[in-house]
N, C-alpha and C positions, 0 to 999 in steps of 0.2 A: 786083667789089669794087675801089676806091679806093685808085691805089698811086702810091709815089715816081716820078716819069717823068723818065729821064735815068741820068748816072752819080752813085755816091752815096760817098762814101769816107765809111767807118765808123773810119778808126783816128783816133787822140788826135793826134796828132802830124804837121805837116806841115813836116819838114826833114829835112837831112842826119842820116844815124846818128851822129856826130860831136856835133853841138847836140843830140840826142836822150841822146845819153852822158851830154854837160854837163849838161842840165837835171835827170837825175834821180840824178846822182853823188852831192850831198851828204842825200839822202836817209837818214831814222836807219836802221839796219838791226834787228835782233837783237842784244841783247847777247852777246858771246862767251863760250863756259861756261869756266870757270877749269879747268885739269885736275886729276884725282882725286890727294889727297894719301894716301899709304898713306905708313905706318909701322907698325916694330915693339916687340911689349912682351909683356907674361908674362902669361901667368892664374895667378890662385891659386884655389883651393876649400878652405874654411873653413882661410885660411891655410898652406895647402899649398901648392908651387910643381907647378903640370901641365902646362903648355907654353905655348905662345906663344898671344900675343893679336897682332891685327892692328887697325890704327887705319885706317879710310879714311872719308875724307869726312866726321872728326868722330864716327863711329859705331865700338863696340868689339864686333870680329868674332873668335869663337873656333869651337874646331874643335866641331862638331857632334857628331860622336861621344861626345865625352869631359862635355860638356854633356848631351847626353840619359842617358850614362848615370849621372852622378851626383844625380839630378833621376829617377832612374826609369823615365824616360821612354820605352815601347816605339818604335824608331826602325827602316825600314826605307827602305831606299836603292836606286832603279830605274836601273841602272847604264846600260841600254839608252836611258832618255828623261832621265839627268841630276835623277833628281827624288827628294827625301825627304818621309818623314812622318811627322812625330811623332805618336803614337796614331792613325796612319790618317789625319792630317791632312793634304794638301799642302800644303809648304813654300814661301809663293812668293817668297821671295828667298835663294838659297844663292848664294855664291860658291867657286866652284874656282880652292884654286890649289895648285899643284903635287900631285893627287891626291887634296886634302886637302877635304873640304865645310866652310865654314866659315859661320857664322849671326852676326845682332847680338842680343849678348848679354841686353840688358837685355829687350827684351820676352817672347822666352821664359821668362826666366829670373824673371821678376816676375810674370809669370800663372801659374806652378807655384808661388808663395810664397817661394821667394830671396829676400834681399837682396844688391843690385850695388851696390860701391865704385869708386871710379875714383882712383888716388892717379897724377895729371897728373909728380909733378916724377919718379920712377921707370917709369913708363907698365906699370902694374900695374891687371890689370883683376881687381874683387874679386869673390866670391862667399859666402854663407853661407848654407847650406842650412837648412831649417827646425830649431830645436833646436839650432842652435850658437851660441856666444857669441863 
């Protein structure tokens, strides 16, 4: 078979690593991600005060616990792999903090029939269980 005869240089670039720097320096790169904004604020359940709510990245994050059990919800928590399930469901985004499992509110909480309020100027994240007013 029929081959290159001789030496054969296969790379892109024939100069100094210097000019090889220059040429591909102002290259776009990836946009740099913003870092995660958390904040805090309160839950209520049908206008009860229950504890804090966590704001991150635009999404309102409350404790886990205190959500499933208001919402009836059978919850069981795998200490040893970090993982919950609501009715036997894995959870696939919980976040820990300080011991705490904490979930975003609104999807759970709107697929069991809740309604979620968000009142921004107090950073009160609402709840109303089926049958309250």
């Amino acid at each position: 078979m029929a081959g290159i005869a001789g030496p054969v240089d296969l790379n892109e670039f024939d100069g100094t690593a210097e000019e090889l720097r220059t040429r591909f320096r102002n290259k776009t790169s990836l946009p740099k991600k913003e870092p995660a904004t958390v904040a805090n604020g309160s839950f209520q359940i049908n206008g009860e005060d229950v504890g804090k709510a966590m704001l991150f990245d635009g999404k309102t994050l409350v404790p886990l616990r205190v959500l499933a059990n208001v919402l009836g919800i059978p919850l069981r928590w795998d200490n040893a792999k970090k993982v919950a399930y609501l009715n036997n469901r894995k959870l696939q985004s919980v976040q820990l903090v300080e011991g705490v499992a904490y979930v975003q509110l609104r999807p759970i909480a709107e697929s069991y029939g809740a309604e979620v309020s968000w009142d921004s100027k107090n950073r009160i994240a609402g709840l109303k269980t089926k049958g309250e007013k």
